[in-house]
C-alpha positions in Angstrom: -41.4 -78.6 -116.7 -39.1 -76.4 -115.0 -41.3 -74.3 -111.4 -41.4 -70.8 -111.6 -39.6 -69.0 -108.8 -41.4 -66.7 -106.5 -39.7 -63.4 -105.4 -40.0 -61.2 -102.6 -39.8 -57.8 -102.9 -36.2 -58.4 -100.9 -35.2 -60.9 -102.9 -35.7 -59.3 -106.0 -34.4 -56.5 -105.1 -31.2 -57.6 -103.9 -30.4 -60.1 -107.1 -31.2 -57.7 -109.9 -28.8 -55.5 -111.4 -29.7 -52.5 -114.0 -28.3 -52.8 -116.9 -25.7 -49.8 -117.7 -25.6 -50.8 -121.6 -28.6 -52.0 -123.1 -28.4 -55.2 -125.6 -29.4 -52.9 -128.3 -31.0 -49.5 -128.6 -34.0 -48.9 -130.9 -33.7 -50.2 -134.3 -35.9 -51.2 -137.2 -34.4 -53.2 -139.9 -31.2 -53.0 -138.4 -31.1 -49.2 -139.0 -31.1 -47.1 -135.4 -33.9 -44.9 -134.7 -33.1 -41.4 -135.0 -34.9 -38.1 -133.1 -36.9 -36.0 -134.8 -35.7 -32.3 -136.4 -35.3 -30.0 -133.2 -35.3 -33.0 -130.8 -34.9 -34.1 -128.1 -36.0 -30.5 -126.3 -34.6 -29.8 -122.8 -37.9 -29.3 -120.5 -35.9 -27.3 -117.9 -35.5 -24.5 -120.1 -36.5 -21.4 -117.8 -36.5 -19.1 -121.2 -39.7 -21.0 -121.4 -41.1 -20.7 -118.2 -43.6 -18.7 -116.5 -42.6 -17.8 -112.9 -46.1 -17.3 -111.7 -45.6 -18.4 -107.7 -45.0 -14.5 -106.3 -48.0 -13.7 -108.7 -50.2 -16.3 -106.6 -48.0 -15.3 -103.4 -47.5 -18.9 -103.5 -43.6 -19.4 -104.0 -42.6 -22.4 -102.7 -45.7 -24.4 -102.8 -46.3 -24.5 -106.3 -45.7 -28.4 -106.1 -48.6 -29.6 -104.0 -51.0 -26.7 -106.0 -53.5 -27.7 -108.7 -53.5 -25.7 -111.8 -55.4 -25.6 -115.2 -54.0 -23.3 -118.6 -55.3 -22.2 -121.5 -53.7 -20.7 -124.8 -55.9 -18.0 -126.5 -56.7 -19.1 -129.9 -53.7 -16.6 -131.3 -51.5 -18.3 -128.9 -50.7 -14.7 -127.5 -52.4 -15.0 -124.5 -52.1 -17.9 -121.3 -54.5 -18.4 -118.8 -53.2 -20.2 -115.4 -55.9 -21.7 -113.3 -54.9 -22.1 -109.7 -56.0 -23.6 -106.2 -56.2 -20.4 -104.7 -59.3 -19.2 -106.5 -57.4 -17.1 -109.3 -56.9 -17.1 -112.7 -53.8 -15.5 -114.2 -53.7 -14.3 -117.6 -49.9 -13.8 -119.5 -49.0 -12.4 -122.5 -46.8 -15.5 -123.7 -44.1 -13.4 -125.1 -43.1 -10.9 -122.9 -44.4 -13.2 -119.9 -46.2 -10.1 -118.2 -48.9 -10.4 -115.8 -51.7 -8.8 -118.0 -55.0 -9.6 -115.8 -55.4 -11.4 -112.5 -59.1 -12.2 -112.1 -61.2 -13.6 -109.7 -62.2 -17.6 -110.3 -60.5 -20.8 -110.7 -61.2 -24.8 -112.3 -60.6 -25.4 -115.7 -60.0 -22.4 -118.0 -60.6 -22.0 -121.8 -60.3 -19.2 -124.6 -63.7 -18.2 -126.2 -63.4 -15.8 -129.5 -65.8 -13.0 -129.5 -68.7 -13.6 -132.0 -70.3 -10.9 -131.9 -67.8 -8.2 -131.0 -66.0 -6.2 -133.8 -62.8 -5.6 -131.5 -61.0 -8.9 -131.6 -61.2 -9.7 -127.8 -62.3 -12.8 -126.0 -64.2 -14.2 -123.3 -62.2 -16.5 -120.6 -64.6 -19.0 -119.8 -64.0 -21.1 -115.8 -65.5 -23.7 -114.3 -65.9 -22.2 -111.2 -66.3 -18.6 -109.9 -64.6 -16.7 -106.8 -67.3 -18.1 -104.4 -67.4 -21.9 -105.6 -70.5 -21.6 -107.6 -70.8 -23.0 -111.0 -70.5 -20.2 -113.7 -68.3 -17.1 -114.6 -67.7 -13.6 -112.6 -69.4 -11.3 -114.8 -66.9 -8.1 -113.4 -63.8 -10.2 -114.9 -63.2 -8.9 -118.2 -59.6 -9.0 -120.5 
């Protein structure tokens, strides 16, 4: 029986090596994977990016923020929930600002029911004074 050897994080560190080509990449079979159609996607695309800091007045901070979305059910509208109490809502194609409203927490899409334009109601977790519940002056 052959002992295990213990490592420090020094130790370890200092004998391994990454390797720069792998054994063998992913494979079933024998036959290499492939990526699916349209794939991989870059995720640094800014055609696909909101730049919603100078709507917070937050540019430059965005990192250590908290934020919630939400996609309306037509996927025309986005919701962007932030630390600073207020909800942003985009139209996702043209990227403009179409609301800024008063609330923050998690945000999600509601269809009106009962409504025979075809509007909805933003729903948040919390209000613009911490309490449970919705602002009943924000509309879209």
């Amino acid at each position: 029986m052959s002992a295990v050897k213990c490592y420090t994080r020094k130790n370890f560190m200092d004998e391994y090596t990454f390797p720069l080509h792998p054994a063998n990449d992913f494979e079933h079979n024998g036959h290499p994977a492939e990526y699916a159609s349209g794939h991989p996607k870059s995720w640094l695309s800014t055609y696909e990016s909101f730049d919603f800091g100078k709507d917070l007045g937050m540019e430059g901070c965005l990192a250590s923020a908290s934020f919630h979305t939400a996609l309306s059910p037509d996927q025309k509208l986005l919701a962007i929930s932030s630390s600073s109490d207020r909800i942003l809502v985009y139209d996702v194609v043209t990227k403009e600002l179409r609301a800024t409203l008063e609330g923050g927490g998690e945000v999600v899409f509601r269809p009106e029911q009962e409504s025979e334009s075809l509007g909805y109601t933003l729903l948040s977790s919390m209000c613009y004074d911490g309490s449970r519940g919705a602002d009943p002056e924000n509309s879209l």
